[in-house]
DRENTOR-453025 format. One line per 2 residues: number of its first residue (from 1); their letters; for each residue z, x, y of C-alpha. Coordinates in nm, 4 decimals. Each point is the difference from the previous one (the first is absolute). Example, Ala and Ser with C-alpha at 12.3 -4.5 7.8 and 13.67 -1.06 7.14 Angstrom:
REM DRENTOR-453025
1> AS> 0.7800,1.2300,-0.4500  -0.0660,0.1370,0.3440
END
This chain:
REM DRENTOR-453025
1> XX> 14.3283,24.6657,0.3955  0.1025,0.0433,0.3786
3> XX> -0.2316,0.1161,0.2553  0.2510,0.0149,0.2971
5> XX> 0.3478,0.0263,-0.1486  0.1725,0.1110,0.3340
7> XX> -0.1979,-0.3489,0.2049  0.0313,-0.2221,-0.3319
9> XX> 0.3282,0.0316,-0.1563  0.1731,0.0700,0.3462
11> XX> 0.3042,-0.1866,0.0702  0.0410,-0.2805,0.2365
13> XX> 0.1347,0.1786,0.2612  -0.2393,0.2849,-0.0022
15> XX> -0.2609,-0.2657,-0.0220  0.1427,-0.1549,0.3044
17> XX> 0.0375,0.3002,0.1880  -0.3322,0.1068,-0.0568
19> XX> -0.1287,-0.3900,0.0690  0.1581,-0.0190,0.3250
21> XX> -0.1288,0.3412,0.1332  -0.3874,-0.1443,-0.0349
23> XX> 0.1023,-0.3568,0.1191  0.1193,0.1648,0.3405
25> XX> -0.2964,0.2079,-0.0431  -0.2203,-0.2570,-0.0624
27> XX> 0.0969,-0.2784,0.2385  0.0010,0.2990,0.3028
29> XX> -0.3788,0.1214,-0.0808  -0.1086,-0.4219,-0.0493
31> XX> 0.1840,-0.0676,0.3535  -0.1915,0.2897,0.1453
33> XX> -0.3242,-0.0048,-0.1024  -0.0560,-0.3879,-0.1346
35> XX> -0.0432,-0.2093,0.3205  -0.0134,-0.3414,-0.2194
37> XX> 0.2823,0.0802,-0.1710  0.2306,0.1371,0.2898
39> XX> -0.0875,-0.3295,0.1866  0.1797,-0.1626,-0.2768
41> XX> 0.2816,0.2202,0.0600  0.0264,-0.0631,0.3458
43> XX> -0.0028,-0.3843,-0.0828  0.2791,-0.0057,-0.2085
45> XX> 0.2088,0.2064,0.2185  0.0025,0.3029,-0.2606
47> XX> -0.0919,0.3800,0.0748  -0.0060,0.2869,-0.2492
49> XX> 0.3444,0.1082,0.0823  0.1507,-0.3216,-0.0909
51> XX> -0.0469,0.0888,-0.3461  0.2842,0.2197,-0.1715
53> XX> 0.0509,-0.1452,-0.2795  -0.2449,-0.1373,-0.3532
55> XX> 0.2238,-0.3138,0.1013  -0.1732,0.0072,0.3301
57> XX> -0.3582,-0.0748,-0.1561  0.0958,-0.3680,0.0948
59> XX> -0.0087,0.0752,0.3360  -0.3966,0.0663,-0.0065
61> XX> -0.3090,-0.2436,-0.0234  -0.1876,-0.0314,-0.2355
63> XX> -0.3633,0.0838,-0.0518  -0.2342,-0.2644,-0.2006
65> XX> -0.3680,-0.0313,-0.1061  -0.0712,-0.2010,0.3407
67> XX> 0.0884,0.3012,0.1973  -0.2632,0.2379,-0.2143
69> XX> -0.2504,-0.2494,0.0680  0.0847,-0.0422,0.3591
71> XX> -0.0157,0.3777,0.0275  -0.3298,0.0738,-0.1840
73> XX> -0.1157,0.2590,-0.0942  0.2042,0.2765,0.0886
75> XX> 0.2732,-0.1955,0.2714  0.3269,0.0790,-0.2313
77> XX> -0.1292,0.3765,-0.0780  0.2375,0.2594,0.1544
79> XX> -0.1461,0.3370,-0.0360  -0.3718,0.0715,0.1824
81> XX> -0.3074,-0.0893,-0.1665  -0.0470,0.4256,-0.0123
83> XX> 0.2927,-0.0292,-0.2529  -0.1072,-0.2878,-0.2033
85> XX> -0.1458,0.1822,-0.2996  -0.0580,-0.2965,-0.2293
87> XX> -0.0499,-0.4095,0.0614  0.0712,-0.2572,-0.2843
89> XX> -0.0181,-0.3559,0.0427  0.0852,-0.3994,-0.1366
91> XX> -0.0893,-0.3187,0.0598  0.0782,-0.2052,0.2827
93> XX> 0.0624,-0.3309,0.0937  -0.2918,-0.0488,0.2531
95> XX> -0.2412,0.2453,-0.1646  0.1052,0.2769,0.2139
97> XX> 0.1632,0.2619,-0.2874  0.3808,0.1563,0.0323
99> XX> -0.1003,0.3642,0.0850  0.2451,0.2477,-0.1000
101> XX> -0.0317,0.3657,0.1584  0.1154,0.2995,-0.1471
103> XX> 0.0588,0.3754,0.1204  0.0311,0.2789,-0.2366
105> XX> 0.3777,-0.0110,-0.0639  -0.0316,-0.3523,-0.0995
107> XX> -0.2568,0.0754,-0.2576  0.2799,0.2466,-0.0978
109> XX> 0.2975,-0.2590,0.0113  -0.2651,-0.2141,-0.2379
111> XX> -0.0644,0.2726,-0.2289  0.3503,0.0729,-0.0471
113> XX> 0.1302,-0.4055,-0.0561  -0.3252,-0.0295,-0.2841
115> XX> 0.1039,0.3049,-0.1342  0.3662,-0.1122,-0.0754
117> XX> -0.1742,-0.3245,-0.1340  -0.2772,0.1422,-0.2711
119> XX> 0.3131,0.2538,-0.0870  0.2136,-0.3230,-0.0531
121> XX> -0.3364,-0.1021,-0.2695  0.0677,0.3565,-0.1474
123> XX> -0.2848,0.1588,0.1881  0.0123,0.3924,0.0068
125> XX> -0.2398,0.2812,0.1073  -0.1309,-0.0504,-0.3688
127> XX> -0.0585,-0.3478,0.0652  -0.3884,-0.1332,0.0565
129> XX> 0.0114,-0.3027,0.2160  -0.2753,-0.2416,-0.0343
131> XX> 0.0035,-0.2104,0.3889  -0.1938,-0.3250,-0.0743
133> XX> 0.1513,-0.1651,0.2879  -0.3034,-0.0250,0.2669
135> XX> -0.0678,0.2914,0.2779  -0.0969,-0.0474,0.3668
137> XX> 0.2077,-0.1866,0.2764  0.1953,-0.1452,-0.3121
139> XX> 0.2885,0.2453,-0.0447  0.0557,-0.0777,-0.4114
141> XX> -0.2602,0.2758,-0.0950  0.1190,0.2657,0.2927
143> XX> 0.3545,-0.0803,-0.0204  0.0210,0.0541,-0.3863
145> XX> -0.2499,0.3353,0.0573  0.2074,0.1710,0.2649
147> XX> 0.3301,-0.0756,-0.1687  -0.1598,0.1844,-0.3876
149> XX> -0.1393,0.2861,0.2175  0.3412,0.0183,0.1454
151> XX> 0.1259,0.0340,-0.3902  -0.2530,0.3200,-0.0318
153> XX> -0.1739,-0.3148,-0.2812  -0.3265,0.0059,-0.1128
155> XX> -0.1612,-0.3047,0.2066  -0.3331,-0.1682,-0.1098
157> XX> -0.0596,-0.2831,0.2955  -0.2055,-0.2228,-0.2141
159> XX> 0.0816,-0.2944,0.2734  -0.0365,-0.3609,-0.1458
161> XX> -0.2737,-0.1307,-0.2283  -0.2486,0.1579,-0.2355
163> XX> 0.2796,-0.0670,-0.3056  -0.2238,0.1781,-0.2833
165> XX> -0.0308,0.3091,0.2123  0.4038,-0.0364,0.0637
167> XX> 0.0386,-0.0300,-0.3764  -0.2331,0.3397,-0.0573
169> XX> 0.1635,0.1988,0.2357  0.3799,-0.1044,-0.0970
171> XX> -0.1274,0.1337,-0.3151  -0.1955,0.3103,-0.0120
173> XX> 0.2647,0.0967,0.2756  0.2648,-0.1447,-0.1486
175> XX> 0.1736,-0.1998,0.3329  0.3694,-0.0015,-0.0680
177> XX> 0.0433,-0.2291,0.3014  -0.1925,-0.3227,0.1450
179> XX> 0.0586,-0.1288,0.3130  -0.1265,-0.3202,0.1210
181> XX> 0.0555,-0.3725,0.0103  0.1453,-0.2019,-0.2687
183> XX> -0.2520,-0.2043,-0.0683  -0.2645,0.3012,-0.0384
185> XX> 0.1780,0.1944,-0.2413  -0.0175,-0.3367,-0.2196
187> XX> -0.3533,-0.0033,0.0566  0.0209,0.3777,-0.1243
189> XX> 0.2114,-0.1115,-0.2744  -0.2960,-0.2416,-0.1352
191> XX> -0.2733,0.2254,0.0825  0.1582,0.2532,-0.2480
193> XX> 0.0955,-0.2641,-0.2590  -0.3951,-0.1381,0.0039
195> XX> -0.0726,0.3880,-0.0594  0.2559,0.0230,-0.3044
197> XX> 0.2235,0.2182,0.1937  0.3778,0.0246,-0.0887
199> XX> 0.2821,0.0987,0.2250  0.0267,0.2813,-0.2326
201> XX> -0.3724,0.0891,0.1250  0.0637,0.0478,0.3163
203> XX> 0.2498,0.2866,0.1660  0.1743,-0.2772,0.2664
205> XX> 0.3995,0.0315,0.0607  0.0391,-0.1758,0.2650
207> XX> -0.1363,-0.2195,0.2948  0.0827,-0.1098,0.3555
209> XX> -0.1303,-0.3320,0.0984  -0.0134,-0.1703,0.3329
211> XX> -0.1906,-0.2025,0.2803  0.0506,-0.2792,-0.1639
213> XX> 0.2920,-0.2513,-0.1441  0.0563,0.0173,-0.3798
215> XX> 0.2350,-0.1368,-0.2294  0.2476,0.1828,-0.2699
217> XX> -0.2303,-0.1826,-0.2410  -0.2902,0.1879,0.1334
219> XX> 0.1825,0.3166,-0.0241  0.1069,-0.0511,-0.3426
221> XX> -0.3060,-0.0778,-0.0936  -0.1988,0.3064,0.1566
223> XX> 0.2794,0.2159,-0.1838  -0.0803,-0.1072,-0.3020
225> XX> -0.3572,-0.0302,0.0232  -0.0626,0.3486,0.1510
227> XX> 0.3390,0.1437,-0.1562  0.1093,0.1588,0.3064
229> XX> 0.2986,-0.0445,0.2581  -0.0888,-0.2274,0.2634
231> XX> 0.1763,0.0719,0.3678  -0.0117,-0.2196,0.2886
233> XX> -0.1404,0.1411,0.3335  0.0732,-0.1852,0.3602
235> XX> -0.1341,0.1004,0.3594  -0.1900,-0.1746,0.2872
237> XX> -0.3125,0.2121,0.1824  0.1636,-0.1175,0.3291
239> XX> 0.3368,0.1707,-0.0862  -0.1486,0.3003,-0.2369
241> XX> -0.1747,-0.1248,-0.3020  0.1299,0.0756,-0.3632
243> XX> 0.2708,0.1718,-0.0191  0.2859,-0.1850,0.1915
245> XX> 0.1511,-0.0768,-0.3581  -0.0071,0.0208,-0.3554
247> XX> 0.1068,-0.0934,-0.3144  0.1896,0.2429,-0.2509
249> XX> 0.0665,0.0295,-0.3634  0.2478,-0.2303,0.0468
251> XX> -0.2176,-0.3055,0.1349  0.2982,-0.1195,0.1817
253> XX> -0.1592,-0.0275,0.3232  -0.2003,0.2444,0.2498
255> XX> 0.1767,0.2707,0.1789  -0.0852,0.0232,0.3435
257> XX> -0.0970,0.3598,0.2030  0.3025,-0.0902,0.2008
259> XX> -0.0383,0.3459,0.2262  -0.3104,-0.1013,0.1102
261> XX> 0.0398,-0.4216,-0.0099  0.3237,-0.1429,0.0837
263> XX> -0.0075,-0.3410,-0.1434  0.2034,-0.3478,0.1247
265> XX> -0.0402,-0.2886,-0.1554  0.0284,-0.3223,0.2594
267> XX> 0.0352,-0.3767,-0.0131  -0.3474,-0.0764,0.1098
269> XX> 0.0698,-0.3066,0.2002  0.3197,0.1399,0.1808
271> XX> -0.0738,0.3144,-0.0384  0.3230,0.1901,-0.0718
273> XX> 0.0563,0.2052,-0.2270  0.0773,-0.0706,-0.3744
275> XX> 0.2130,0.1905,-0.2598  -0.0764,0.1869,-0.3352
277> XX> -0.1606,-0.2824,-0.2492  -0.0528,-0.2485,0.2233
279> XX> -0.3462,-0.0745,0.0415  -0.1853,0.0086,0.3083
281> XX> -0.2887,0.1708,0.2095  -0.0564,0.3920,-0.0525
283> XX> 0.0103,0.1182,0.3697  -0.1073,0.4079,-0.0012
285> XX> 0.0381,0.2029,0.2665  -0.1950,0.3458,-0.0560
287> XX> 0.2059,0.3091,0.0827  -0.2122,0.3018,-0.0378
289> XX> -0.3751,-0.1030,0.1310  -0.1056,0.1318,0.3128
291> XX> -0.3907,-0.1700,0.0053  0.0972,-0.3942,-0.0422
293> XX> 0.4252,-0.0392,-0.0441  0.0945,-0.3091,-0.0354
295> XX> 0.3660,-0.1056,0.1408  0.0815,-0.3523,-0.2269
297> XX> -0.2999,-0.0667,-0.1469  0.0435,-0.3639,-0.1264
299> XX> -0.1862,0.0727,-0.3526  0.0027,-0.4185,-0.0743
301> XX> 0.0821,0.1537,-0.3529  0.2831,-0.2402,-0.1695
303> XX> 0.2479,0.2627,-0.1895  0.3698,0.1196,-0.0099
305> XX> 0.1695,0.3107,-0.0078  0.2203,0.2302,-0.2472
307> XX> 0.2079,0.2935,0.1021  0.1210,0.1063,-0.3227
309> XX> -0.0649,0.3031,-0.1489  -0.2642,-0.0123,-0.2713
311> XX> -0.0025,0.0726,-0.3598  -0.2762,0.2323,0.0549
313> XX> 0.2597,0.1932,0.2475  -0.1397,-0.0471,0.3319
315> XX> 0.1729,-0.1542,0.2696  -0.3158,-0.0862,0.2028
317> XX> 0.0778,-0.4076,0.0462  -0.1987,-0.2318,-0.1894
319> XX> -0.2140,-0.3274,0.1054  -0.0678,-0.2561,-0.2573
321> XX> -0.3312,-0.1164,-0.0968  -0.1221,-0.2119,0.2851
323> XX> 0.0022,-0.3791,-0.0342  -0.2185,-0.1417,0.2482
325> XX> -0.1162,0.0254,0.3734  0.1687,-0.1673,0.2760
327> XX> -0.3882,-0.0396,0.1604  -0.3600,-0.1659,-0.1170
329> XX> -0.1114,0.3642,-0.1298  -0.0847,-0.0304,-0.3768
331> XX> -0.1010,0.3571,-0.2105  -0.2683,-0.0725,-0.1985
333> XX> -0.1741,0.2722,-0.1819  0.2156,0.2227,0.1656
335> XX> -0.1679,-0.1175,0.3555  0.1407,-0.1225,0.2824
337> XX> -0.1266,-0.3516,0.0555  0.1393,-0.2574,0.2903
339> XX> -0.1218,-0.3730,-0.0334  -0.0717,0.0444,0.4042
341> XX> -0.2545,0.2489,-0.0909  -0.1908,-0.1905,-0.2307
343> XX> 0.0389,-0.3333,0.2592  -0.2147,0.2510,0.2096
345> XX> -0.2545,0.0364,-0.1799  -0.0484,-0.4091,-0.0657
347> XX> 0.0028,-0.0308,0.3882  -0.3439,0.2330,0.0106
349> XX> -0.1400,-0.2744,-0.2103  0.1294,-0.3505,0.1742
351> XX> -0.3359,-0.1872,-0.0008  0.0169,0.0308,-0.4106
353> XX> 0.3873,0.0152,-0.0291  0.3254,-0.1679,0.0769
355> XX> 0.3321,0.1703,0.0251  0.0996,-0.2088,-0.2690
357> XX> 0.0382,0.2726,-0.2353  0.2664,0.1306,-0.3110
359> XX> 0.0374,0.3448,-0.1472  0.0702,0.0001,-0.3932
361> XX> 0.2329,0.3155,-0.1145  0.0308,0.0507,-0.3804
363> XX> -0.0061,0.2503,-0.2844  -0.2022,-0.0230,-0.3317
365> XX> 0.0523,0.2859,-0.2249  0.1968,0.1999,0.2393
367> XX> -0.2335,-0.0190,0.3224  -0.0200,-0.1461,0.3099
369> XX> -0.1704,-0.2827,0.0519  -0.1562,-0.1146,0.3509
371> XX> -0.1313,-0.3308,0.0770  -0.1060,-0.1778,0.3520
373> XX> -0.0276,-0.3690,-0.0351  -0.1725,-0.1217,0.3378
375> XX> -0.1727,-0.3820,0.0683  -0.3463,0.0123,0.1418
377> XX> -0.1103,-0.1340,0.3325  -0.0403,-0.3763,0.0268
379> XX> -0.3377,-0.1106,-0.1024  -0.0560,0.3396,-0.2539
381> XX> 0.0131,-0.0766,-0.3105  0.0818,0.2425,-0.3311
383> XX> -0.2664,-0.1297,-0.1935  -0.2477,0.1657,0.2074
385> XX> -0.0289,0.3277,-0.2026  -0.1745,0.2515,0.1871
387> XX> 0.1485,-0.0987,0.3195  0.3568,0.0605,-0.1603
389> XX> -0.0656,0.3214,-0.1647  -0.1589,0.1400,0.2952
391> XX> 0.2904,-0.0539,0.2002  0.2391,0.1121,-0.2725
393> XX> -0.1736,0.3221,0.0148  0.0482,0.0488,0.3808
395> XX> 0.3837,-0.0945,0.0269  0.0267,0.2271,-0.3313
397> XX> -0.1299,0.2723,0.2235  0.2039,-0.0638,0.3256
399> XX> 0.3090,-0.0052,-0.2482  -0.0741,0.3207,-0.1478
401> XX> -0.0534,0.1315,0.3080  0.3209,-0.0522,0.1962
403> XX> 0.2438,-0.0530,-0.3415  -0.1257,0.2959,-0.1853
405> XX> -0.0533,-0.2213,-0.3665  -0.1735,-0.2908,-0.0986
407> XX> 0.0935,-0.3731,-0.1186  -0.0950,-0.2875,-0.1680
409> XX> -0.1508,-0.2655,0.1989  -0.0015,-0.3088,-0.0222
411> XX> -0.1818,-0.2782,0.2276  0.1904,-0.3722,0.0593
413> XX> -0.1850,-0.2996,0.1336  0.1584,-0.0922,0.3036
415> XX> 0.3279,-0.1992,0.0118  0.1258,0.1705,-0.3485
417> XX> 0.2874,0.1977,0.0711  0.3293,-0.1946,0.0299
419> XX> 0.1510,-0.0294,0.3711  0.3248,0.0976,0.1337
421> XX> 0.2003,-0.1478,0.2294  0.1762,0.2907,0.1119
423> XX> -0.0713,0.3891,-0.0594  -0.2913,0.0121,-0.2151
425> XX> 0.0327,0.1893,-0.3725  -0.2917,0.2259,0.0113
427> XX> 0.1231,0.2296,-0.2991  0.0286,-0.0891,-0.3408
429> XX> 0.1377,0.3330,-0.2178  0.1145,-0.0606,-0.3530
431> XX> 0.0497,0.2986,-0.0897  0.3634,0.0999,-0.1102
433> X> 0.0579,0.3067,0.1167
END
């Protein structure tokens, strides 16, 4: 099952050929119409005709999550607001969102790399794709939607939530695909068990999960529990969304839409560039997008690269799972969430809090779990009960509010937290991912 054969079993030096047409492409339109970014140029010493070779990708700066912040909200976008046709956006670090524009080709260029990914699951025309992934400036829900229309699929956008109505419509219209995060198809998984329903039951082939980090334990365990294929999805809304990689049959890693994303992977303290299956930071530079390209985007994504041809028979290159993040970000829930975001918040209330504060990451039972530990003022006390849960329920609401999703928490008295000496360890995450 190949959606592109000509783009995804191509070999290398087709691929090449074809890469280094857009990177010339790419870096001329970015150094034309991207004043941030052709100030970086100028700074290093680089123009667009310095660049002749993929080898010459060195030569270029790199773009990070500081400059889309610097640059909001539309600062990195190269086309005219006219021709942006659709906006999708993350968290950021100061509360200020990544905004990603898009024109109409690059809803096209999406459609096309999901399409190749849901065909990797064994989605066809037949197919009815169930998208439980959430809709609105979150691209899971549009990003799996374009890429099935793309396919000529049946499409039911369900969005996230509302599991017994996702269990009654995978049924009566028999869903052959889910797609969604990890942990919700579990949830799905136990919402049809409590309801006696089989794997057998239910039509399901396949699913493509993503948003968040899961484990091969997860994925065996969703397998089996909804007796389907599970595939592993990767993107980032600043870059495209779902859809810059996937996992095949094989499960041997997730080929990358290397005509449209030409992937490095760097040391990410000195910055140059690393071989196949060493690990280091996923750098992406986007050749193809005309509304937001990104010229080395430093993902922060911890990964390495394989160039050998697949079992399944494409050539497309493959990343590995990701390992970690070179930054503070943590996924939880399949949210963006940056402990300088949630320091915010505590600063609104300084005449009831301290910055003494710890965030708790686990999993029970295959979900996230989100706690913020933080000591009271001096002189307030926990004992004093409605005080307390007043107050929990307003810094519950400013979380919500910038974060997207709740947590757990939990008041200190005043002096409980351990101190540091040096850089203080705000994040505790036991999961093992």
């Amino acid at each position: 099952m190949i959606w592109n054969e000509a783009i995804e079993c191509a070999d290398r030096e087709a691929m090449q050929k074809i890469q280094l047409e857009r990177l010339k492409e790419t870096v001329d339109y970015v150094y034309e119409n991207v004043g941030p970014y052709r100030k970086k140029m100028e700074e290093k010493g680089v123009v667009p005709g310095d660049i002749r070779t993929l080898a010459d990708i060195t030569k270029l700066p790199f773009i990070t999550k500081e400059d889309l912040a610097n640059n909001y909200p539309n600062g990195l976008f190269a086309a005219d607001m006219e021709d942006i046709v659709r906006i999708h956006a993350s968290s950021g670090t100061t509360g200020k969102p990544k905004i990603a524009g898009y024109t109409r080709g690059d809803l096209d260029m999406w459609g096309e790399c999901v399409a190749r990914c849901l065909t990797m699951a064994g989605a066809t025309k037949k197919s009815v794709v169930q998208v439980a992934y959430g809709y609105g400036l979150f691209t899971g829900g549009l990003g799996a939607h374009i890429g099935a229309e793309t396919i000529g699929a049946t499409v039911i956008p369900m969005s996230s939530g509302n599991t017994q109505k996702q269990l009654m419509f995978m049924q009566d219209l028999k869903s052959t695909h889910l797609c969604c995060t990890p942990s919700y198809a579990l949830t799905i998984a136990e919402a049809a068990e409590k309801a006696g329903l089989s794997p057998e039951e239910i039509s399901l082939k396949a699913g493509v999960f993503g948003a968040e980090p899961w484990t091969e334990g997860m994925r065996n365990e969703i397998e089996k529990r909804l007796g389907i294929h599970a595939h592993d999805i990767y993107g980032l809304s600043e870059v495209m969304g779902p859809g810059v990689s996937t996992s095949c049959s094989e499960n041997a890693g997730m080929h990358i839409m290397e005509d449209y994303f030409f992937p490095e992977i760097i040391d990410p303290d000195t910055l140059e560039p690393l071989p196949d299956g060493e690990k280091g930071e996923l750098v992406i530079t986007t050749i193809g997008k005309k509304g937001m390209p990104l010229v080395r985007y430093r993902t922060r994504d911890i990964c390495y690269l394989n160039h050998e041809k697949c079992e399944c028979g494409r050539t497309l290159v493959r990343m590995s799972r990701v390992f970690g993040r070179t930054d503070d970000m943590l996924i939880i829930r399949g949210v963006n969430v940056f402990p300088s975001q949630v320091e915010t918040v505590i600063s609104r209330f300084s005449e009831t809090l301290t910055m003494n504060y710890k965030l708790y990451v686990g999993r029970e039972d295959n979900k996230d779990t989100f706690e913020l530990a933080v000591e009271l003022a001096e002189g307030l006390a926990i004992d004093d009960i409605t005080f307390v849960e007043n107050l929990r329920t307003r810094v519950d609401h400013e979380l919500r509010s910038i974060l997207g999703i709740g947590c757990k928490i939990r008041f200190l008295n005043a002096g409980t937290l351990p101190r540091s000496e040096g850089k203080a360890v705000r994040v505790e995450d036991t999961r093992k991912l």
